[in-house]
N, CA, C and O atoms as a GROMACS GRO file, in nm:
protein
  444
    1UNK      N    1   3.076  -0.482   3.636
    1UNK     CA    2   3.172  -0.432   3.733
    1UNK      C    3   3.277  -0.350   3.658
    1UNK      O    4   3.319  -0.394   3.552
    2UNK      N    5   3.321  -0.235   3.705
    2UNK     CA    6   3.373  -0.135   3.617
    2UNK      C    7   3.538  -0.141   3.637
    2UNK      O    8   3.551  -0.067   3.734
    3UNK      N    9   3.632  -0.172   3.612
    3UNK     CA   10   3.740  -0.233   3.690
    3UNK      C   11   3.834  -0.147   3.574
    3UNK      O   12   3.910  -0.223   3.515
    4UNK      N   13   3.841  -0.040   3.540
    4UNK     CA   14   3.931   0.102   3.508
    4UNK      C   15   3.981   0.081   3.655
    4UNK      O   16   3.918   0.080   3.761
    5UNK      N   17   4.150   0.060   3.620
    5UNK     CA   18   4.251   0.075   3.704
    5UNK      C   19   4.236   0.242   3.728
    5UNK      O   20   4.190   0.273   3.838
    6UNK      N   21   4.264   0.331   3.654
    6UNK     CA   22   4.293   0.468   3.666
    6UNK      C   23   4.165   0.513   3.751
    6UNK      O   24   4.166   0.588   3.848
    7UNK      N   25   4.057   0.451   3.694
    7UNK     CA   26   3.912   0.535   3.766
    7UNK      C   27   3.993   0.491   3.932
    7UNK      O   28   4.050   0.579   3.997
    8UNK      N   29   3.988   0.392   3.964
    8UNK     CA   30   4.004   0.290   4.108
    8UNK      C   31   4.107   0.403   4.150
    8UNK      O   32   4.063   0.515   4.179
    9UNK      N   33   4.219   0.381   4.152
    9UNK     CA   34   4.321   0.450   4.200
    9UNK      C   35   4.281   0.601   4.216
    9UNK      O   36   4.309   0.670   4.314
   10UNK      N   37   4.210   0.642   4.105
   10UNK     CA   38   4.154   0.820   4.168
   10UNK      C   39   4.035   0.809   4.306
   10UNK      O   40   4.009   0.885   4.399
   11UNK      N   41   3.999   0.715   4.276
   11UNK     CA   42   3.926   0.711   4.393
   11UNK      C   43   3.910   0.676   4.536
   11UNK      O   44   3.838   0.697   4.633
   12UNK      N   45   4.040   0.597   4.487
   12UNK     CA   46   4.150   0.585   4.668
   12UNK      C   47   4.221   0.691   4.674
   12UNK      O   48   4.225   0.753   4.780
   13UNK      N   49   4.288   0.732   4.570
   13UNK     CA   50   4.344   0.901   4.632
   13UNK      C   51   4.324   0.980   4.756
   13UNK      O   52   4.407   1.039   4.825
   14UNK      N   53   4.209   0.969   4.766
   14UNK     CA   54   4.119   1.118   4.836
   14UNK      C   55   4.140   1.053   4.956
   14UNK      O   56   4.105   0.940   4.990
   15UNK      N   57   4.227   1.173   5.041
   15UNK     CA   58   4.122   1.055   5.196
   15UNK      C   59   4.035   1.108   5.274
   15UNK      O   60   4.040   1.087   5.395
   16UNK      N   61   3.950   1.179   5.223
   16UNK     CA   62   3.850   1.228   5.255
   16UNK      C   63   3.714   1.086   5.223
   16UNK      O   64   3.621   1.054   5.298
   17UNK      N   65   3.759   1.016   5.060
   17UNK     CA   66   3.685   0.879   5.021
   17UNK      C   67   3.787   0.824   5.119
   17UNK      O   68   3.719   0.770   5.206
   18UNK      N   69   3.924   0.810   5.152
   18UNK     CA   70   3.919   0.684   5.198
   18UNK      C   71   3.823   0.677   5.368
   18UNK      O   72   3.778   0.576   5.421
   19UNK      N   73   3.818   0.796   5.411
   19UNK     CA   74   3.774   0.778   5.603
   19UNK      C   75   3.622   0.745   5.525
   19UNK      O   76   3.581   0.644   5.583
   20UNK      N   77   3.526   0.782   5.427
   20UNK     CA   78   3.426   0.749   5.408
   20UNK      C   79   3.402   0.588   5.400
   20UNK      O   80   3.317   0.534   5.471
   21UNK      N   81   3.462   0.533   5.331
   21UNK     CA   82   3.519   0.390   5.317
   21UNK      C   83   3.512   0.300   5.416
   21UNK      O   84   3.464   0.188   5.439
   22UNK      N   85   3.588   0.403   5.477
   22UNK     CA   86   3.599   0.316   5.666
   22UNK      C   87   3.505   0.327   5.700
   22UNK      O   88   3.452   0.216   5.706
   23UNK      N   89   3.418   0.430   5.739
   23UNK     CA   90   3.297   0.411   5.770
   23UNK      C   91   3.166   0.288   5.711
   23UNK      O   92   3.091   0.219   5.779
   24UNK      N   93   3.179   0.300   5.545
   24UNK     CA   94   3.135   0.219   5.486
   24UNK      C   95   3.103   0.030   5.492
   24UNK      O   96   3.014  -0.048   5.460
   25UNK      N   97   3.231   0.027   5.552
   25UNK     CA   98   3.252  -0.114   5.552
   25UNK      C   99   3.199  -0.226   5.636
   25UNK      O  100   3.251  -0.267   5.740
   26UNK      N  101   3.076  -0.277   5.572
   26UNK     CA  102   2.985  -0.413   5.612
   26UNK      C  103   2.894  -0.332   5.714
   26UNK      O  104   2.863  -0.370   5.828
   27UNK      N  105   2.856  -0.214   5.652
   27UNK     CA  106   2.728  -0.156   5.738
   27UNK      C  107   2.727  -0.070   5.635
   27UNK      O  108   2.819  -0.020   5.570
   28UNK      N  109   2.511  -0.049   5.625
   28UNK     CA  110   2.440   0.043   5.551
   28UNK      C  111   2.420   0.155   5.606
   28UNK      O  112   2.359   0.160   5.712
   29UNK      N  113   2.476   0.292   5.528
   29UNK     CA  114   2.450   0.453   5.588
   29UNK      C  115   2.442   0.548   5.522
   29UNK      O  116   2.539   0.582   5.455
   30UNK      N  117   2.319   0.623   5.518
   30UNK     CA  118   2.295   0.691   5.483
   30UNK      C  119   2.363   0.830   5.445
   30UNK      O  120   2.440   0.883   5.524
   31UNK      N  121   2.338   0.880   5.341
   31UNK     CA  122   2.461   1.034   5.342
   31UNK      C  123   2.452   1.121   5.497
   31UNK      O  124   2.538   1.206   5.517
   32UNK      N  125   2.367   1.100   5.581
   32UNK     CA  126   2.343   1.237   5.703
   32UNK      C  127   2.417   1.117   5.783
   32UNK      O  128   2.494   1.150   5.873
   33UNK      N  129   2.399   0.996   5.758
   33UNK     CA  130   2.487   0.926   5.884
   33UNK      C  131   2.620   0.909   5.836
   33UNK      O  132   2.702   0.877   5.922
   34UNK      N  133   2.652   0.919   5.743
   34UNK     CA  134   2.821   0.924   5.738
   34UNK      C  135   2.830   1.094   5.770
   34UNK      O  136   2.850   1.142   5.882
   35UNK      N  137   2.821   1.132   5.708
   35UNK     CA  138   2.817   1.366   5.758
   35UNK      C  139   2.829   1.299   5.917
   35UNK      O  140   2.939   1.292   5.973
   36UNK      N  141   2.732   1.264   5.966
   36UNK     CA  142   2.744   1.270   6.106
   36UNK      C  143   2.866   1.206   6.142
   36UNK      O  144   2.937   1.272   6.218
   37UNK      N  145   2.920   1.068   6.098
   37UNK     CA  146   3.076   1.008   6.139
   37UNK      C  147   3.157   1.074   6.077
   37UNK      O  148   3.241   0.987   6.049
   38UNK      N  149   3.192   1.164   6.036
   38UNK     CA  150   3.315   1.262   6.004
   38UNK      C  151   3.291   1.383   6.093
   38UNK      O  152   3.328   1.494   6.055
   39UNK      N  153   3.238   1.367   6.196
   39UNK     CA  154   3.281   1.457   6.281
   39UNK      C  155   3.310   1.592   6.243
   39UNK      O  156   3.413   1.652   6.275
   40UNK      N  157   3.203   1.647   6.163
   40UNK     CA  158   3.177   1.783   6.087
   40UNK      C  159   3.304   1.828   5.997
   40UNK      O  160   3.314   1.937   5.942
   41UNK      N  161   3.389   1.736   5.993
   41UNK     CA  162   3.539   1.782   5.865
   41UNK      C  163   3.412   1.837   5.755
   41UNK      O  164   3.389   1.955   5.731
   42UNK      N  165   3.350   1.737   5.706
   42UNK     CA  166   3.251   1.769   5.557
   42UNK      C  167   3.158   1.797   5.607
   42UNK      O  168   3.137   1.798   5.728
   43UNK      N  169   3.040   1.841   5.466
   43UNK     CA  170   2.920   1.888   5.485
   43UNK      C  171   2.871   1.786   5.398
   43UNK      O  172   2.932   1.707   5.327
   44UNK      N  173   2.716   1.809   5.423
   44UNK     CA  174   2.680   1.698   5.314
   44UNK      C  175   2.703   1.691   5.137
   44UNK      O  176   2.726   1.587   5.075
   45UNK      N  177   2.692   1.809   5.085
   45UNK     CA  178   2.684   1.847   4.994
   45UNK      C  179   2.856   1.719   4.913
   45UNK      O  180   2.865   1.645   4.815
   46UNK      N  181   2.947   1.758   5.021
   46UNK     CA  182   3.075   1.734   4.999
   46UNK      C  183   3.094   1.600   5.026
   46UNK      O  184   3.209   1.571   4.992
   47UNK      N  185   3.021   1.479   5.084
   47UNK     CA  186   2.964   1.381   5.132
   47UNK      C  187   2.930   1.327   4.982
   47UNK      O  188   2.989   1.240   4.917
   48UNK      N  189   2.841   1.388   4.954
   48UNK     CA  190   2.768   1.335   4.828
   48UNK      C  191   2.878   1.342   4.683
   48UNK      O  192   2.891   1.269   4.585
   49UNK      N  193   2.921   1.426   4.715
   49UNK     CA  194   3.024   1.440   4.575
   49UNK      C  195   3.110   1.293   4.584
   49UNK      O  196   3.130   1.202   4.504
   50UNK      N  197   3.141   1.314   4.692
   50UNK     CA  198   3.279   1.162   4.724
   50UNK      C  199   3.197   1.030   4.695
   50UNK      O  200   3.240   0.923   4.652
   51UNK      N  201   3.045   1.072   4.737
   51UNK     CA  202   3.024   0.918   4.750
   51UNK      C  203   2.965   0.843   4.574
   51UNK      O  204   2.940   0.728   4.540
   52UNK      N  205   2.961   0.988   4.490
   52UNK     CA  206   2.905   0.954   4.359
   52UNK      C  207   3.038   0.908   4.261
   52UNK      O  208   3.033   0.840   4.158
   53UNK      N  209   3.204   0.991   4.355
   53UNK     CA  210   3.284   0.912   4.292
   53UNK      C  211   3.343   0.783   4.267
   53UNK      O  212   3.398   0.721   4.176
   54UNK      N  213   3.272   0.759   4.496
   54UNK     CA  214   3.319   0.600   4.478
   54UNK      C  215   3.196   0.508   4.411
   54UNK      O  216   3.202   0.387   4.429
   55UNK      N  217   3.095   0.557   4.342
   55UNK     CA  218   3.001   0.508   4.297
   55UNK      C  219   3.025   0.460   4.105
   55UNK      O  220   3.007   0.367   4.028
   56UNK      N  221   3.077   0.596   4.108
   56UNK     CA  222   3.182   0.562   3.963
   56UNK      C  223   3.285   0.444   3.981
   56UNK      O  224   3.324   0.344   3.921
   57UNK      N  225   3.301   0.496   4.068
   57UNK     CA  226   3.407   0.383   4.079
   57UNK      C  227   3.374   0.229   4.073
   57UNK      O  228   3.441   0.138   4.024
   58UNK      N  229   3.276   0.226   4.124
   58UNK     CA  230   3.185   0.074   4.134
   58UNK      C  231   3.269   0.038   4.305
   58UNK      O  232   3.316  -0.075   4.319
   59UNK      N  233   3.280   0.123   4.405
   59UNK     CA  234   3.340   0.105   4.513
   59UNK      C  235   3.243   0.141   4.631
   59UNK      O  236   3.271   0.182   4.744
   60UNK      N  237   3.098   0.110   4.563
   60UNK     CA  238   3.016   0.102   4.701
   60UNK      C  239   2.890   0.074   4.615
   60UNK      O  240   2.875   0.127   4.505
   61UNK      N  241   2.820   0.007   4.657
   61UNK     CA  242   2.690  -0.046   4.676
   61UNK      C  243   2.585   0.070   4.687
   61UNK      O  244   2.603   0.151   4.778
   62UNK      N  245   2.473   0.087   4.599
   62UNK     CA  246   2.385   0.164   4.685
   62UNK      C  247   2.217   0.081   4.611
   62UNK      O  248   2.185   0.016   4.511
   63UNK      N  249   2.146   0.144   4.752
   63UNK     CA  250   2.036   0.092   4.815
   63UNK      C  251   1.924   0.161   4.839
   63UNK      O  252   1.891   0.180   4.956
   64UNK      N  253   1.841   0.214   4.724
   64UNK     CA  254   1.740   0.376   4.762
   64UNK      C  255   1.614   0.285   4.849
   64UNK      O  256   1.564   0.179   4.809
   65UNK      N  257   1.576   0.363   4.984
   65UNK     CA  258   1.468   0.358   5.021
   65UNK      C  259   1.334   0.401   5.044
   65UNK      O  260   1.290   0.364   5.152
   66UNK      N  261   1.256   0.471   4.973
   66UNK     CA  262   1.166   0.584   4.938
   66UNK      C  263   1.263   0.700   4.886
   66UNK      O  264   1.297   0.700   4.767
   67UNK      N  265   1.320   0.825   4.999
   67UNK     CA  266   1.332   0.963   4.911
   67UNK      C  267   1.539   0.927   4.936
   67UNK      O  268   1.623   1.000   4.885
   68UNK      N  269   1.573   0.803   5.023
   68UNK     CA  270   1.686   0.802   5.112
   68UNK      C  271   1.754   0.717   5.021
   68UNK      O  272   1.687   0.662   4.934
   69UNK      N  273   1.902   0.694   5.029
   69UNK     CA  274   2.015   0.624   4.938
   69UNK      C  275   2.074   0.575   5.053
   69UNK      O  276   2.068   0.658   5.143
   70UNK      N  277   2.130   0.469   5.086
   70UNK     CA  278   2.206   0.406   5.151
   70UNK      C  279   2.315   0.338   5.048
   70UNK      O  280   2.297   0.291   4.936
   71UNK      N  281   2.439   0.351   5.129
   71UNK     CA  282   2.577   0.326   5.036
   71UNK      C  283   2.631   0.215   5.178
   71UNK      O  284   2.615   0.231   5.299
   72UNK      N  285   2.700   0.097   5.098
   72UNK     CA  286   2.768  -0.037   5.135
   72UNK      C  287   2.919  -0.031   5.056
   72UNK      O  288   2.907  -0.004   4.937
   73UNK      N  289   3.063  -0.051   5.103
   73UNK     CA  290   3.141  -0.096   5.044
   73UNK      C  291   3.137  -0.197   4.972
   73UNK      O  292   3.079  -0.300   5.005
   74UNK      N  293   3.198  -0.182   4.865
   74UNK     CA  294   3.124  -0.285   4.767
   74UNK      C  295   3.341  -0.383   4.774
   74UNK      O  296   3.440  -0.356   4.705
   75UNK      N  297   3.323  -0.482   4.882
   75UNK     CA  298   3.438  -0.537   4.892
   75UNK      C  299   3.469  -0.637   4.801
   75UNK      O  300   3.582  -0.685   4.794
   76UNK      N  301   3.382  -0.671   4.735
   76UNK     CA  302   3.456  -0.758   4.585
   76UNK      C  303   3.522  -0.694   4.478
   76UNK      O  304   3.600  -0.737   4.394
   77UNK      N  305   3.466  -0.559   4.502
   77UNK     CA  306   3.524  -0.477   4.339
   77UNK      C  307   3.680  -0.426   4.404
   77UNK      O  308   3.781  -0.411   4.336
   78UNK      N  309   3.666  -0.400   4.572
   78UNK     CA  310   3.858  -0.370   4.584
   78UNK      C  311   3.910  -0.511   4.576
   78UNK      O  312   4.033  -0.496   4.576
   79UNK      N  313   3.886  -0.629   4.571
   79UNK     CA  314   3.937  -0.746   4.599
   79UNK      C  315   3.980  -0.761   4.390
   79UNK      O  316   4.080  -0.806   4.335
   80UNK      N  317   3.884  -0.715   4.344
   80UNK     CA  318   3.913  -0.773   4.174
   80UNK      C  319   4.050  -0.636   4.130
   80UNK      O  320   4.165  -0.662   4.096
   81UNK      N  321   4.005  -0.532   4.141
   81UNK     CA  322   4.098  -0.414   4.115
   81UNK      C  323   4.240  -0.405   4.150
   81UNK      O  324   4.333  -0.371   4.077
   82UNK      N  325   4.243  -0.460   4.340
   82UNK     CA  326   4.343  -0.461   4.369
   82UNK      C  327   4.451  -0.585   4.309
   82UNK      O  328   4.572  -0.576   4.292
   83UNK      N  329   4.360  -0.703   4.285
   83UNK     CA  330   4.423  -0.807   4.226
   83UNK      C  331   4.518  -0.776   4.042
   83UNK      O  332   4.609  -0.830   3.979
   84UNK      N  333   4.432  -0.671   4.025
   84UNK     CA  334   4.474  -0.667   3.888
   84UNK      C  335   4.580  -0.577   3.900
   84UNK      O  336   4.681  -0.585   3.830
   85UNK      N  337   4.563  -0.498   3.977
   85UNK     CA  338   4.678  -0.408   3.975
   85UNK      C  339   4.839  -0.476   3.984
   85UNK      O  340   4.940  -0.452   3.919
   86UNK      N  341   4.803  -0.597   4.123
   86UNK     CA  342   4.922  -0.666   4.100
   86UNK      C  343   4.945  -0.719   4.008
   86UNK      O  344   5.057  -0.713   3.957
   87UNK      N  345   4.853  -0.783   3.962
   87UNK     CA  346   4.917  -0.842   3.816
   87UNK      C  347   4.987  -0.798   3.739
   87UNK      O  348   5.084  -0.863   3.701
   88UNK      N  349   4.950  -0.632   3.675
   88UNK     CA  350   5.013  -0.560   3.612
   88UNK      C  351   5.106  -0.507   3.666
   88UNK      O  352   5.165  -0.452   3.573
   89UNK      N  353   5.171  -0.482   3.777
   89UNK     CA  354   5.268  -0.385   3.844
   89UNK      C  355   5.328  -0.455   3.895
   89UNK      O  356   5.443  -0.413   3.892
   90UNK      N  357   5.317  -0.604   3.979
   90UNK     CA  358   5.410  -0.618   4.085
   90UNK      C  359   5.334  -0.769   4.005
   90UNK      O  360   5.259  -0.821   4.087
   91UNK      N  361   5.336  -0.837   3.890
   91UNK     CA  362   5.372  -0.940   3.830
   91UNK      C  363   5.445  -1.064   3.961
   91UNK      O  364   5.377  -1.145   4.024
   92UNK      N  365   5.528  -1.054   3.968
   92UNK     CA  366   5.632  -1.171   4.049
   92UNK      C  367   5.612  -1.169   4.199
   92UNK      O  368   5.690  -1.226   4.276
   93UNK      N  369   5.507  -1.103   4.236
   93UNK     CA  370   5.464  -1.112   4.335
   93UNK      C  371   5.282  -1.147   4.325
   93UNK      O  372   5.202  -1.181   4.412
   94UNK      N  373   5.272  -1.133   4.245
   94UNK     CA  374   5.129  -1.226   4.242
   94UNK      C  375   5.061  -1.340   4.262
   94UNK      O  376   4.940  -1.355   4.248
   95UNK      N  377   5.157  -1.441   4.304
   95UNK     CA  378   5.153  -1.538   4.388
   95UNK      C  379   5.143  -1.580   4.495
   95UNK      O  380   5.092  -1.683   4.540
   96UNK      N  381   5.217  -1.458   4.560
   96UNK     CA  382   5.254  -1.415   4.731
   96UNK      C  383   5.177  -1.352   4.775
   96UNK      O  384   5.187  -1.328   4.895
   97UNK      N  385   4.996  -1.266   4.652
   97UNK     CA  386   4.966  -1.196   4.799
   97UNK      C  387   4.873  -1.288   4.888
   97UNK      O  388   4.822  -1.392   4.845
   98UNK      N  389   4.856  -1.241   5.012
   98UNK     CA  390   4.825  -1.297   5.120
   98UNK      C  391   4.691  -1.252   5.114
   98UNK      O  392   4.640  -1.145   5.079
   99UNK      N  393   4.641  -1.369   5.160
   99UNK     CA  394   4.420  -1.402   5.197
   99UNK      C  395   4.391  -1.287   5.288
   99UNK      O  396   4.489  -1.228   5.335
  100UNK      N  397   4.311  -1.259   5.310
  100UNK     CA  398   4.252  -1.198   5.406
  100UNK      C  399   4.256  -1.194   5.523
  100UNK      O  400   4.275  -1.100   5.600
  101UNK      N  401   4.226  -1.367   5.550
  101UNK     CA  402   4.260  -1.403   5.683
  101UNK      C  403   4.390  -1.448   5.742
  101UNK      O  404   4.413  -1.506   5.848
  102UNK      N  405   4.483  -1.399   5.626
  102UNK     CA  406   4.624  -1.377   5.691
  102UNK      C  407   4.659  -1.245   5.769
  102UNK      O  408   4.753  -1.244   5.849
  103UNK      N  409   4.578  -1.129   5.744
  103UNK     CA  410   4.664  -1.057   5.777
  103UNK      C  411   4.590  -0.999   5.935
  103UNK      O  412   4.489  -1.033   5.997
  104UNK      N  413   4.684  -0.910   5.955
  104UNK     CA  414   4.661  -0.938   6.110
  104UNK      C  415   4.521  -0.808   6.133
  104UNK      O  416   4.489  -0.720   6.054
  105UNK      N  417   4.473  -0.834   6.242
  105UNK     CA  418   4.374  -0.726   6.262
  105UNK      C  419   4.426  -0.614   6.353
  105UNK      O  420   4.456  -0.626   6.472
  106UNK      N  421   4.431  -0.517   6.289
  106UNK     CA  422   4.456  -0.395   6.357
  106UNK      C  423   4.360  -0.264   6.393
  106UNK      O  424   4.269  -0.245   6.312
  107UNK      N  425   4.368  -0.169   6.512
  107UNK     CA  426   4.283  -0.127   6.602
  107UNK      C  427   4.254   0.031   6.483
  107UNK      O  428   4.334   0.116   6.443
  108UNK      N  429   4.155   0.018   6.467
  108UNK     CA  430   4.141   0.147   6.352
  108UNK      C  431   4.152   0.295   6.458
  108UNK      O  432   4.130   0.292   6.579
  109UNK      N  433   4.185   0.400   6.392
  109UNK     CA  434   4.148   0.493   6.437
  109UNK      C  435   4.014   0.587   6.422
  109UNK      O  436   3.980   0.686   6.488
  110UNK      N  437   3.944   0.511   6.300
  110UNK     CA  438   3.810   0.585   6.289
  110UNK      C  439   3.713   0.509   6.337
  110UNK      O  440   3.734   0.388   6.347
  111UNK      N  441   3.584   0.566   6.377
  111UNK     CA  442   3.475   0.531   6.423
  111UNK      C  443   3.367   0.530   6.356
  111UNK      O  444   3.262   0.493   6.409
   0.00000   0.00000   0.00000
């Protein structure tokens, strides 16, 4: 698991990776089915670039099926990254952060 703070953080930067992300999360899709959930902003070509960064990143899962790649958020590697970050940055609050199932569920705007 590749857990470069600097790689992680370039790769939440973008929010072009982050709406991919959203899409990503606890469902398998193919590069033409995410192109298709961005609602033509990207092309594929531009699809594929993002998704080889969050792949560097170790921030998605992938899954080849004959000629096809399917990509999964890979939610343990933001759960280890983000943890470390607090450690290093926000130290005295590393005690305090809150589970998962604390926080509240809110109505996304992407689809």
């Amino acid at each position: 698991m590749n857990t470069n703070q600097v790689i992680f953080a370039k790769a939440l930067a973008d929010e072009t990776r982050q709406e991919i992300m959203t899409h990503l999360c606890c469902v398998w899709l193919s590069v033409n089915e995410i192109v298709d959930k961005m609602d033509g902003k990207v092309n594929q070509p531009t699809v594929s670039h993002h998704l080889k960064k969050l792949e560097e990143a170790d921030l998605v899962y992938v899954r080849e099926e004959g000629r096809f790649r399917y990509y999964t958020l890979n939610q343990e590697q933001f759960n280890v990254c983000c943890g470390l970050l607090v450690r290093n940055f926000a130290p005295n609050y590393a005690e305090k952060v809150i589970s998962l199932d604390q926080i509240p569920v809110t109505t996304s705007t992407h689809s």
